[in-house]
N, C-alpha and C positions, 0 to 999 in steps of 0.2 A: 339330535337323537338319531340312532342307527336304526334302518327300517329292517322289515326280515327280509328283505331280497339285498340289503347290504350284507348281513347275516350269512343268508346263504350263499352270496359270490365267496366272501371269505373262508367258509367250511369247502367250496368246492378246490381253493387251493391248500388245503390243510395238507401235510404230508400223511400217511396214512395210521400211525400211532396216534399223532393228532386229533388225526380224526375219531378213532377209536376212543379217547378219551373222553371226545366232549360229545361223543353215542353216549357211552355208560353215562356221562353225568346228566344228561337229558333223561334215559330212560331211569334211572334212581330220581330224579325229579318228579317226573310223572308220575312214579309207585309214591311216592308222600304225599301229593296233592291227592293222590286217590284215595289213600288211607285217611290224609285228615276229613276229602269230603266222604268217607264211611263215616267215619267218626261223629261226625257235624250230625250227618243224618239220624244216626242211631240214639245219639243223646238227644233230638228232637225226634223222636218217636215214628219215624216216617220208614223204618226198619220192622219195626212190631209186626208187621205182616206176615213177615218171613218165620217168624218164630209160633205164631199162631199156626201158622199151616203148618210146618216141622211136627208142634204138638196134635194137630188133628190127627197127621198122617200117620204119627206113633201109635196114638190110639186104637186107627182105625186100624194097623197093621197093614198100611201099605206101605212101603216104600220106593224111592224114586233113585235112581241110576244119577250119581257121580258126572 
């Protein structure tokens, strides 16, 4: 099995296209594991807070800065 310091010797000689590629396919990696664990959470209810407080704050006419 390849460790990550095997990993990273090999990224360190990548030519630099290379290396640009296997950036993007790491960072588009990350954005799906993030999304599915939103996903996870949200269909397990551990999100609901966020949408409670949304609807308070409409109510109350505050709102909150972006």
């Amino acid at each position: 099995m390849t460790t990550v310091q095997d990993i990273k010797d090999a990224i360190q000689h990548l030519p630099g296209g290379e290396f640009a590629k296997i950036r993007d396919w790491i960072v588009e990696r990350d954005w799906e594991e993030w999304d599915a664990q939103i996903e996870r959470d949200s269909k397990a209810g551990k999100l609901d807070f966020l949408m409670d407080e949304a609807v308070r704050d409409k109510k109350s006419g505050h709102t909150r800065p972006l």
